[in-house]
C-alpha positions as CSV (number, residue, x, y, z in Angstrom):
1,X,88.2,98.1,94.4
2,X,90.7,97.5,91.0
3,X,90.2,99.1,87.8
4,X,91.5,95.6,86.1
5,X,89.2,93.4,84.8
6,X,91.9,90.8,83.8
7,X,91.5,89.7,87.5
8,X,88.3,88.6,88.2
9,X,87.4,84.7,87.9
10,X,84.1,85.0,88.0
11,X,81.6,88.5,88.3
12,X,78.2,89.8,88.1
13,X,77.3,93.2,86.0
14,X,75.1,95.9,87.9
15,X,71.9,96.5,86.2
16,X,72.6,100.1,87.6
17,X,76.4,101.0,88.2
18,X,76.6,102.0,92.1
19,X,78.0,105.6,92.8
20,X,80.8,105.7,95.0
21,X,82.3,109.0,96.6
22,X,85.6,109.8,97.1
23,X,87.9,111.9,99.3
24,X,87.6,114.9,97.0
25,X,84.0,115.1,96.5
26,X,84.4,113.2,93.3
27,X,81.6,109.9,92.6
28,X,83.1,107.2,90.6
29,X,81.0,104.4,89.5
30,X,81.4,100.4,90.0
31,X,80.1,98.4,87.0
32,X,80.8,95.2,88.3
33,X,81.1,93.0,91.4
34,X,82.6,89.1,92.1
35,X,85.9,87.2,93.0
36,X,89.6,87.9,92.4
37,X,92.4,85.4,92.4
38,X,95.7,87.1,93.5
39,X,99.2,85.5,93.9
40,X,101.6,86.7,97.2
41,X,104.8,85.6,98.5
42,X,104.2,84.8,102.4
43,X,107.3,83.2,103.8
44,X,109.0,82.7,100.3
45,X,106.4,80.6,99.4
46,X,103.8,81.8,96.4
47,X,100.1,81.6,97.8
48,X,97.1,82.0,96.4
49,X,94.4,84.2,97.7
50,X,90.6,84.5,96.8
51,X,89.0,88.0,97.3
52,X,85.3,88.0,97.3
53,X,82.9,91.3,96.9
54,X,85.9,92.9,94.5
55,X,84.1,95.7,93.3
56,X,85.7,96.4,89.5
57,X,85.6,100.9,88.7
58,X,87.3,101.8,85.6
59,X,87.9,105.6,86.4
60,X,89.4,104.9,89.6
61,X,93.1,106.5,89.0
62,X,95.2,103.7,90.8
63,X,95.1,100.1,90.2
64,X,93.5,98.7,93.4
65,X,92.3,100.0,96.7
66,X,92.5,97.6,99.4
67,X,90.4,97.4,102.8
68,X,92.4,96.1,105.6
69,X,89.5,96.6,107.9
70,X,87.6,94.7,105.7
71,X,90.0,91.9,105.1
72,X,90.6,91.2,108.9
């Protein structure tokens, strides 16, 4: 989940944003859905990663929210 758009390379809208609930009983909605391109050191060497099924939330109060269950 990231509340950036700058990030995604390519995305599809939802006809109908999804409701997603949180921790506190608060629903959030995602608007959008596709591929981010991130840059990490590994080894002091810059890599580039490709995240698929980003899922893009404007009111989400942090920047991203990452799923390493997910990733692995």
């Amino acid at each position: 989940m990231t509340s950036q758009k700058k990030g995604f390379i390519n995305y599809f809208l939802f006809i109908t944003p999804i409701s997603i609930g949180l921790g506190n009983n608060s629903i959030i909605k995602a608007v959008r859905s596709g591929l981010v391109r991130i840059l990490i050191t590994v080894d002091r060497t810059l890599r580039l990663f490709e995240l698929w099924d980003i899922v893009y939330i404007p009111d989400i109060r942090t920047n991203n929210l990452l799923s390493v269950t997910y990733i692995v």
